[in-house]
NUDO-416085 format. One line per 2 residues: number of its first residue (from 1); their letters; for each residue x, y, z of N, C-alpha, C. Coordinates in steps of 0.001 Angstrom, whole numbers, plus 500000, padded with zeros to 6 digits. Layout:
<rs>
NUM) a) X,Y,Z,X,Y,Z,X,Y,Z  ...
</rs>
This chain:
<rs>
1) xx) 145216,231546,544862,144289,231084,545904,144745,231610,547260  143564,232572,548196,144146,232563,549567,143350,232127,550182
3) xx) 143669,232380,551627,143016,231360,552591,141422,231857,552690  141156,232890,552511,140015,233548,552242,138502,232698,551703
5) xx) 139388,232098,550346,138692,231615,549470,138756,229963,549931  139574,229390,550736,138786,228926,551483,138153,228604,552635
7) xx) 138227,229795,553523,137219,229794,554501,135618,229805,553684  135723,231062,552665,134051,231072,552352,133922,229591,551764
9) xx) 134691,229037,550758,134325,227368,550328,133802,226464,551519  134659,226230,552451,134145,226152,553783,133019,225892,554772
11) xx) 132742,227380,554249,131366,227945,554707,130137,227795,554163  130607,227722,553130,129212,227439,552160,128713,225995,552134
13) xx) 130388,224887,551791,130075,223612,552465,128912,223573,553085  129232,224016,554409,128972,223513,555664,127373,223804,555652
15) xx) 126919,225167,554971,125768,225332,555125,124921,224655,554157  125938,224289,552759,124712,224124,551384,124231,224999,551157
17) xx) 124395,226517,551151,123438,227826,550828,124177,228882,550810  123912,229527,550251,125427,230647,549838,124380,231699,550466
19) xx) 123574,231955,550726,122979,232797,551743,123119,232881,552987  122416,231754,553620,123331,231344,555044,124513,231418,555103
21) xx) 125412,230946,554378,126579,230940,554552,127197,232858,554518  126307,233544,553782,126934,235162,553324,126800,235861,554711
23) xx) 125835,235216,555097,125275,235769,556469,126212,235751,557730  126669,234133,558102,127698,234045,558807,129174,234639,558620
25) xx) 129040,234421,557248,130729,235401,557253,130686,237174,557269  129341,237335,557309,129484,238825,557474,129727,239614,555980
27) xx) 129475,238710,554717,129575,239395,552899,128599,239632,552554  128650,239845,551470,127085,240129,550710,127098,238645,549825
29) xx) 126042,238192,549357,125834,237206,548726,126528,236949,547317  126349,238209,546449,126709,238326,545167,128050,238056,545343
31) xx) 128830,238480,546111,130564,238814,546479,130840,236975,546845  130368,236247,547953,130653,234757,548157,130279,234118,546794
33) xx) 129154,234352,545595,129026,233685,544867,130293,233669,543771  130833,235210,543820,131317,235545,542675,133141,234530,543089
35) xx) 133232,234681,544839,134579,234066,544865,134925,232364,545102  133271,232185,544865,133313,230618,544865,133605,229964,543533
37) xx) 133172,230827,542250,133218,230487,541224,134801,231031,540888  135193,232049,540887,136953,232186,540841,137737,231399,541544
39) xx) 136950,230582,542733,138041,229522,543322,137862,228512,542272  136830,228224,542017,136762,226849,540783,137772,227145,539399
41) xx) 137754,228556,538948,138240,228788,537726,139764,228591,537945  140026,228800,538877,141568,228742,539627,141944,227344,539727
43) xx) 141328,226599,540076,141664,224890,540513,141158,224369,539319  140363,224512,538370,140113,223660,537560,139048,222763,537389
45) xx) 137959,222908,538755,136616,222045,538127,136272,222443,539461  134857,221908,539247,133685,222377,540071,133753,221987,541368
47) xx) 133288,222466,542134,133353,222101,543688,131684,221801,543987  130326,222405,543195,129352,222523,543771,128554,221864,542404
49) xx) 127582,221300,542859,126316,220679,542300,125640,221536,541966  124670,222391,541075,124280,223821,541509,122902,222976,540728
51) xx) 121703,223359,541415,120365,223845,540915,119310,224778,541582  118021,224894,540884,117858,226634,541671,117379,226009,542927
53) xx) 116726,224823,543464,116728,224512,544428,118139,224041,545981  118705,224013,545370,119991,223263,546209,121766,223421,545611
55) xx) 122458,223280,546445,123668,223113,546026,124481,222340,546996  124717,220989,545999,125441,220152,546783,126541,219805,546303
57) xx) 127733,219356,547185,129276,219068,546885,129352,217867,545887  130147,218712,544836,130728,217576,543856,131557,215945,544525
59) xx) 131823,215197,543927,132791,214206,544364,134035,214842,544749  134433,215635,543745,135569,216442,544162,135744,217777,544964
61) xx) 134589,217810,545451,134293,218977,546286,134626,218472,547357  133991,217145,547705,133975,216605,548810,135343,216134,549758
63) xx) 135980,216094,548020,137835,215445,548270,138432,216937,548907  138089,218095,548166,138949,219320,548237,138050,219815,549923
65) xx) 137034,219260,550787,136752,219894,551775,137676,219758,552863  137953,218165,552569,138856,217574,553970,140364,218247,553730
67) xx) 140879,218690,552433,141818,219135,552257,141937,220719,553043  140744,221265,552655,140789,222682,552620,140474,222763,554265
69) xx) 139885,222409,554988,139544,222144,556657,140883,222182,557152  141730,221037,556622,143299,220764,557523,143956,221841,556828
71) xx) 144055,222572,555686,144886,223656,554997,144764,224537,556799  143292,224882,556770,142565,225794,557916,143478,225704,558957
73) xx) 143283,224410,559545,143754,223691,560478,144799,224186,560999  145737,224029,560034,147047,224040,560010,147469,225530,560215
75) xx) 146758,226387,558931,147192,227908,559454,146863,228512,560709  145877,227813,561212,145563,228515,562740,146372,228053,563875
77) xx) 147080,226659,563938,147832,226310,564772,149430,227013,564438  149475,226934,563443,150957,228674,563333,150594,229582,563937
79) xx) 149701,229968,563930,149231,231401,564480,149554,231146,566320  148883,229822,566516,148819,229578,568042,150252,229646,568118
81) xx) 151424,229340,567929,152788,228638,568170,153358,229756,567595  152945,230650,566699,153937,231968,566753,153243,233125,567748
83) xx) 152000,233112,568215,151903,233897,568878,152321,233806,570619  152562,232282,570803,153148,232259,571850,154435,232424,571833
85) xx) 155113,232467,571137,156814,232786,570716,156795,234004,571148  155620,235106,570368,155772,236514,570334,155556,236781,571426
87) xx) 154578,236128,572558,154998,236889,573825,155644,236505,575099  156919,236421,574196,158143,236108,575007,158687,234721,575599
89) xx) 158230,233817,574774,158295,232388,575305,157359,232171,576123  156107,232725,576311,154907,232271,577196,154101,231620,576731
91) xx) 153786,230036,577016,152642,229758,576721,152440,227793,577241  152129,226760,576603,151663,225354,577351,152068,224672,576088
93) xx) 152767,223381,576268,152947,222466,575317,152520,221339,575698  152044,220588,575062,151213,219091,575657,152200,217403,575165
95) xx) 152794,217111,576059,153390,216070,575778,152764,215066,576346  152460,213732,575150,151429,212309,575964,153741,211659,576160
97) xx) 153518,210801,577082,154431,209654,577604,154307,208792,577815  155510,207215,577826,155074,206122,578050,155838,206277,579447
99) xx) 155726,206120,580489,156285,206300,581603,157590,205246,581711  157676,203722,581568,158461,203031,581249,159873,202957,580024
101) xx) 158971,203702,578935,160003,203942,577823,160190,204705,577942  160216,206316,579157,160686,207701,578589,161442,207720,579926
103) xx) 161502,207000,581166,162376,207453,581968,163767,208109,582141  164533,207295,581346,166052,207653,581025,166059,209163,579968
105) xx) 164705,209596,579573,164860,210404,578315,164212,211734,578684  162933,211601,579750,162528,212698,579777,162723,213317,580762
107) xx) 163339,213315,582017,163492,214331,583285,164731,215031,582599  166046,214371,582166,167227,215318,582048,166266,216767,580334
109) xx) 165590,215777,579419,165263,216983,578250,164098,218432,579189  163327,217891,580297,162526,218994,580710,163565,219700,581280
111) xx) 164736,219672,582452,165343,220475,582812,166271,221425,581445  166303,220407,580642,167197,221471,579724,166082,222599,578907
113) xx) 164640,222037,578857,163897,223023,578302,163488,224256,578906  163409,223720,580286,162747,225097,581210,164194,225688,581302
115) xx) 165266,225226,581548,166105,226239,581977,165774,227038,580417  165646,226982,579390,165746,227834,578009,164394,228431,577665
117) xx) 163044,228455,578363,161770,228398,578385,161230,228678,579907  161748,229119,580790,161005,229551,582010,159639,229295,582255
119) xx) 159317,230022,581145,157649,230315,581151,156461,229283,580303  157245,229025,579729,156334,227954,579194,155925,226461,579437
121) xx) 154691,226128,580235,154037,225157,580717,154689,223578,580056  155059,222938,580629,155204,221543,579868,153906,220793,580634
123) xx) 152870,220578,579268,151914,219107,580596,152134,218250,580116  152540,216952,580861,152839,215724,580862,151775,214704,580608
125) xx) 151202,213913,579954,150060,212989,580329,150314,211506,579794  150327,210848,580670,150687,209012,581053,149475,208572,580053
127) xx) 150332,208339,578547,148974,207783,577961,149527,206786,577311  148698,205825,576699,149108,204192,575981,149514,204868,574675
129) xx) 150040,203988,573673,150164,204508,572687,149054,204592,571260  148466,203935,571760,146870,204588,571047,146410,205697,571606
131) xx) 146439,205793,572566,145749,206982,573129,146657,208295,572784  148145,208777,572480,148558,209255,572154,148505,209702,570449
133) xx) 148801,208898,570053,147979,208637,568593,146831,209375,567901  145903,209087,569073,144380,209394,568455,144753,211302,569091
135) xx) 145512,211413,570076,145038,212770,570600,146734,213179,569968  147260,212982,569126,147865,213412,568145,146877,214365,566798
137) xx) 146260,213188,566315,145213,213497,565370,144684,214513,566289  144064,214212,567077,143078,215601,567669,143571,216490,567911
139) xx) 145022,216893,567930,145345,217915,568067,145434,218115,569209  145031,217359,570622,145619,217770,571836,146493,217688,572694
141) xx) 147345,217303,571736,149134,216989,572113,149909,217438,571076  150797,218258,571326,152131,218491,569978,153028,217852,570243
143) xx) 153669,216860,571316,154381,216281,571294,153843,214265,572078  154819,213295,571398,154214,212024,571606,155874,211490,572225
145) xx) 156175,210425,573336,157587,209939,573417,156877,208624,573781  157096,207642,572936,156913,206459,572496,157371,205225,571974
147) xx) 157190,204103,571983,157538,203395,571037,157528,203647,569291  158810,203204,568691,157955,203479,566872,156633,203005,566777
149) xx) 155852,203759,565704,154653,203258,565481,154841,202609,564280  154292,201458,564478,154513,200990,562552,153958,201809,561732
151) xx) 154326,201817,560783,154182,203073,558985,152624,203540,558628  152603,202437,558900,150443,202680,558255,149791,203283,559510
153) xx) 150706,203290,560649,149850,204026,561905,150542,205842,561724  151211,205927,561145,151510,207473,560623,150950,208513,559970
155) xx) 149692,208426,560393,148484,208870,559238,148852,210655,559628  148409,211312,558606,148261,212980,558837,149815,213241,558826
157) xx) 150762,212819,557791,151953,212823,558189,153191,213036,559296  152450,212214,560040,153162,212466,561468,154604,212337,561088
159) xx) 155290,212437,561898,156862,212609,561914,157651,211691,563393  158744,211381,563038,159318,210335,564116,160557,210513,564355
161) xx) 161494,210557,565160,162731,210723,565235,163027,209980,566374  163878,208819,566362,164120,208093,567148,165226,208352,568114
163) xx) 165655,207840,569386,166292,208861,570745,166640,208038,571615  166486,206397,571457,167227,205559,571279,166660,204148,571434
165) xx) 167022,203340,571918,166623,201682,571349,167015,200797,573062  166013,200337,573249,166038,199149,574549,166112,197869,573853
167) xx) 166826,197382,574690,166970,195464,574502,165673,195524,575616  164983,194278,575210,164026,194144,575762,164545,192243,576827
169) xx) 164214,192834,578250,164953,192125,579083,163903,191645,580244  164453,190318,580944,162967,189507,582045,163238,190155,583251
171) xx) 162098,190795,583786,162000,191270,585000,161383,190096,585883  162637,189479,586946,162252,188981,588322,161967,189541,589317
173) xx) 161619,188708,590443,161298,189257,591657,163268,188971,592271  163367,189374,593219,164867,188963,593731,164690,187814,594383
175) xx) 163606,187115,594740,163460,185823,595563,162945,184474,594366  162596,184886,592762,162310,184568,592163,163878,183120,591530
177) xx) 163251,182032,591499,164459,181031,591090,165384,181782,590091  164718,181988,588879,165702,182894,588010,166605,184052,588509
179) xx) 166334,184365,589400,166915,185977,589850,168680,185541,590183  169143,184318,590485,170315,183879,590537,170971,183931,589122
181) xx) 170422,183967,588085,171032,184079,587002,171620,185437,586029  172139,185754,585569,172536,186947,584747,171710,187213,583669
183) xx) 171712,186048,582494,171055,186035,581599,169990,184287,581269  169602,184698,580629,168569,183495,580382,168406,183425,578621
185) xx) 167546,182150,578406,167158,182548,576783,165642,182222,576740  165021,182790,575503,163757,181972,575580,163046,180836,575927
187) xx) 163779,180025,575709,163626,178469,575584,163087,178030,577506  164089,178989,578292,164209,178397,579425,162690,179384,580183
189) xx) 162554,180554,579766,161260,180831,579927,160078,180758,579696  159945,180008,578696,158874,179247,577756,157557,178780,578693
191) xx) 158042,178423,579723,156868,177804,580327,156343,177986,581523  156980,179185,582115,157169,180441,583176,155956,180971,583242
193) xx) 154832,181402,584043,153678,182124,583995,154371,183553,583705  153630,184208,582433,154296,185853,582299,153015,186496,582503
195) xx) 153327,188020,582963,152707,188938,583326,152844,189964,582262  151812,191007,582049,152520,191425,580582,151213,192983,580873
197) xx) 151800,193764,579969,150409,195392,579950,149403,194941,579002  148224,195449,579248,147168,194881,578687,147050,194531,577224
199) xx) 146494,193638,576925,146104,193680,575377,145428,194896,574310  144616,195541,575191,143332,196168,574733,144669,197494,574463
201) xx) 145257,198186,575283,145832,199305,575325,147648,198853,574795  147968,197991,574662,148955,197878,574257,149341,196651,573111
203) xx) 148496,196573,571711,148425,195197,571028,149876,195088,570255  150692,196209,569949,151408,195918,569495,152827,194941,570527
205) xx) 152524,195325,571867,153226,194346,572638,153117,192927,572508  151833,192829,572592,151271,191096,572826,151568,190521,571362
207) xx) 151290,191338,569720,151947,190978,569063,153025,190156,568620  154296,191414,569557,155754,190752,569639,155918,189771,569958
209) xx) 155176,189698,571297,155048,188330,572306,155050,186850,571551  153914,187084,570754,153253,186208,570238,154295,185878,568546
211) xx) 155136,186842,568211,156171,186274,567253,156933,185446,567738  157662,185730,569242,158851,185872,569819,158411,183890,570529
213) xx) 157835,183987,570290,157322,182321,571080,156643,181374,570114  156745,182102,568973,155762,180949,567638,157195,180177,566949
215) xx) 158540,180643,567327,159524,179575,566550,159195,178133,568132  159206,178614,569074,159183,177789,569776,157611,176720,569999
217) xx) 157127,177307,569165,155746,176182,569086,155179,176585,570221  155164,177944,570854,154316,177803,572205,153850,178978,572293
219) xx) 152853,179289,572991,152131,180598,573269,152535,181298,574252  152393,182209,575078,152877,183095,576101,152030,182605,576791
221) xx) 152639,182233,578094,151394,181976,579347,151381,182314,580261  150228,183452,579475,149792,184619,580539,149152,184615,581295
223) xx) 149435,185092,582776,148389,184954,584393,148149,186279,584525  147872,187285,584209,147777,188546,584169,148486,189990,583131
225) xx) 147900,190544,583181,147573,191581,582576,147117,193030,583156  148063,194211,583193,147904,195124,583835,147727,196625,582650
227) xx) 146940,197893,582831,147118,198555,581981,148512,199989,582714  149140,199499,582888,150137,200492,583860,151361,199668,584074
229) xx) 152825,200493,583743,154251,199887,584134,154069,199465,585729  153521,200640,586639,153818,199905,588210,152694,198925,588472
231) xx) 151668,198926,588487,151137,197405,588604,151632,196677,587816  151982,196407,586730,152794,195284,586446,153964,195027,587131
233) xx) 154841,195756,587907,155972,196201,588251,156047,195521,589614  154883,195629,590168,154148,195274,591873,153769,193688,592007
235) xx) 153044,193602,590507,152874,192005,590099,154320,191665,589818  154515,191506,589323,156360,190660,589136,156827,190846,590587
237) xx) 156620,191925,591731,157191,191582,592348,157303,190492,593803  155833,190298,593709,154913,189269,594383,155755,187620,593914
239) xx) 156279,187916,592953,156468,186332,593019,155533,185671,591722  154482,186559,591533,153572,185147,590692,153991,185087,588976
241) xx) 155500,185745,588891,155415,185525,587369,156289,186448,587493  156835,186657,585855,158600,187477,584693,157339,188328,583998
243) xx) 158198,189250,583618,157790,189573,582336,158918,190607,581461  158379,190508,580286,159445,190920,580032,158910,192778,579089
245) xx) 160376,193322,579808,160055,194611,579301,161631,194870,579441  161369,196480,578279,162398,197087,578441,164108,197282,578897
247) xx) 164928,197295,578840,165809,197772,579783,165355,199084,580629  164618,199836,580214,164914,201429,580415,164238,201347,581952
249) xx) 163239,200437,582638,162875,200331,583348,163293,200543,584432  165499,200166,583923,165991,200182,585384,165681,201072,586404
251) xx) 166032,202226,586019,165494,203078,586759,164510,203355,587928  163424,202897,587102,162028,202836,587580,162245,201641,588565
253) xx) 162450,200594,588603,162251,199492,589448,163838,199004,590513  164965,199797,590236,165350,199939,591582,165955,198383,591886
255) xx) 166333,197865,593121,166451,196909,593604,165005,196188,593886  164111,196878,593611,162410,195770,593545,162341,194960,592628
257) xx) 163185,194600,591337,163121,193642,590696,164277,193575,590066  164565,191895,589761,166199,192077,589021,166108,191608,587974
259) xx) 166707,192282,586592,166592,192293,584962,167471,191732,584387  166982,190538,583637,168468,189398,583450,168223,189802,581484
261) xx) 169301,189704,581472,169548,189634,579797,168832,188264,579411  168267,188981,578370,167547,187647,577047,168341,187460,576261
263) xx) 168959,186665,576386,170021,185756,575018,168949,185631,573860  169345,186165,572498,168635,185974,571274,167456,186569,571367
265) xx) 167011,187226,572060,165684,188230,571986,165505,188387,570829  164106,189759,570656,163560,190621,569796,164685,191187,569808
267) xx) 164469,191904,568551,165767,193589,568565,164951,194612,569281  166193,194997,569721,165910,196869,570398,164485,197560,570120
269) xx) 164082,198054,571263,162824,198592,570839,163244,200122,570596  162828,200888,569228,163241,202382,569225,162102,203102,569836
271) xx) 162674,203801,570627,161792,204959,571147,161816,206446,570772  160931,207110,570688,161210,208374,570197,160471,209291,570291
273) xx) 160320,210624,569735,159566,211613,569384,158426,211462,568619  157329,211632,568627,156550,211750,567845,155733,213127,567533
275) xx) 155192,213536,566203,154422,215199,566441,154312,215212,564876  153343,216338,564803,152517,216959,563844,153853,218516,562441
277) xx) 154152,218044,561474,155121,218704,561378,154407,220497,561517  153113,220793,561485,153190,222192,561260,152877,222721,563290
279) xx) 153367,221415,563950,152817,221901,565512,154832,222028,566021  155451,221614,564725,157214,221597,565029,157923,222697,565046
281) xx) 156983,223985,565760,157950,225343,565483,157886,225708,566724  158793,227018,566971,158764,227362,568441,159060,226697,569623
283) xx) 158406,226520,570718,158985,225928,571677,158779,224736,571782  157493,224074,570141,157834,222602,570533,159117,221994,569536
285) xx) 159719,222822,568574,160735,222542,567995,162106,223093,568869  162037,223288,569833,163132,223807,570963,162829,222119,572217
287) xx) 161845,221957,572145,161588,220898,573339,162060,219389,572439  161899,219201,571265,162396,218731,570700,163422,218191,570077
289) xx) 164586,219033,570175,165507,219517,570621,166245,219032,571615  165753,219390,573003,166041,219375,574157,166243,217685,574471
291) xx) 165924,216687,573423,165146,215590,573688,166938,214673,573225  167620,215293,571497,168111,214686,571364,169343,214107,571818
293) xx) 169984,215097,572759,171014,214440,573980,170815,213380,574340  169555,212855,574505,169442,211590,575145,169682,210444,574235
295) xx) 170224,210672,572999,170199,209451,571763,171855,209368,572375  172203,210171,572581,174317,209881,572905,174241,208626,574221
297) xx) 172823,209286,574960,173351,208817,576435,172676,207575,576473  171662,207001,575466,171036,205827,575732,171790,204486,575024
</rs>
């Protein structure tokens, strides 16, 4: 079987007519009929419904289209990622980020990539982790730096490599009663107005939330909801409420808010890489790379 045989499968799909379809690929008719039927003799059963009026996809035609599309898929995005290799390390890699979870991880891996990659574009884009996800699948990102995704969200065999793990800790204001303290435990925040990133764009957070407060018989009580680390960041610092995120934040928030240890928390949140294994060659398997220094230093 080459890829040949199934572009014309493909094609014919798409049209239902091995005429139309002979037409677009530029064959003669007799020649697409003859290599549609040697693709069947090759695999072992029929792909097409055939009568002199129509030809429509078997059950298993239908299974072998979505297969044979991503086979496609896949060989053309090699082509993209070796042909930017071939001219000379030139070309754009698309990384989605959580801005909060990648601070500590991603400024030192871009300097180590461009110094080894000059030429090749890194774009950055501030996206939730659904939204990374879905434009995973779409193909308009080869690289994801994220929270883990749970297992059943790994669809299209994505790939994960983790780069390191936050205790997840209460962000005060410095004028905030708690802010005198080092650490705290649940119990004593229990009844604290929390501030938290949205539901809609971030459910696996509110999730946690909602484990992390059900031994205690109580719900999270939430006064807001932001879809962004710095408005939430701006809210906590007003005074009207904790919330709790990350360690990795330090960074990001500076002396604008002070981060007390949670006695008995959640465990560590892993953060990591995420990507497509046939988008893992070239300079996004070099940027990739570039990433895992940061598992020593976190």
């Amino acid at each position: 079987m080459e890829l040949r045989h199934l572009r014309y499968f493909v094609a014919v799909a798409g049209e239902e007519n091995v005429s139309r379809a002979a037409l677009q690929l530029h064959v003669s008719q007799p020649g697409l009929s003859r290599q549609i039927r040697d693709l069947e003799a090759e695999i072992g059963f029929a792909l097409f419904e055939r009568s002199a009026k129509s030809l429509k996809l078997t059950a298993a035609g239908k299974t072998f289209l979505t297969e044979a599309r991503a086979v496609l898929q896949h060989a053309d995005d090699a082509v993209k990622i070796a042909r930017a290799v071939a001219r000379e390390g030139r070309g754009e890699i698309h990384v989605g980020y959580a801005p909060s979870l990648t601070v500590q991880i991603l400024p030192p891996a871009l300097r180590r990539f461009q110094a080894q990659f000059p030429n090749v574009r890194v774009a950055l884009h501030d996206l939730t982790s659904e939204e990374m996800l879905a434009q995973l699948g779409a193909r308009q990102l080869q690289v994801a730096l994220t929270v883990q995704p749970a297992a059943r969200l790994l669809r299209g065999g994505l790939r994960f490599t983790e780069l390191a793990r936050y205790d997840m800790c209460v962000a005060v204001a410095p004028q905030h009663p708690l802010a005198r303290l080092k650490s705290v435990t649940l119990a004593r925040i229990a009844g604290e107005p929390l501030i938290a990133i949205s539901r809609k764009d971030y459910p696996d957070y509110h999730e946690m939330l909602a484990a992390l407060f059900a031994p205690l018989g109580r719900r999270p009580n939430l006064v807001g909801e932001h879809d962004a680390g710095t408005s939430l960041f701006a809210d906590v610092e007003t005074g009207r409420g904790l919330a709790l995120v990350p360690r990795s934040v330090a960074c990001a928030v500076g002396a604008r808010l002070k981060l007390l240890t949670l006695r008995s928390g959640p465990p560590p949140i892993p953060v990591g890489a995420l990507w497509r294994p046939e988008a893992g060659g070239g300079p996004v398997a070099s940027f990739i790379a570039c990433l895992q220094p940061a598992r020593a230093a976190a």
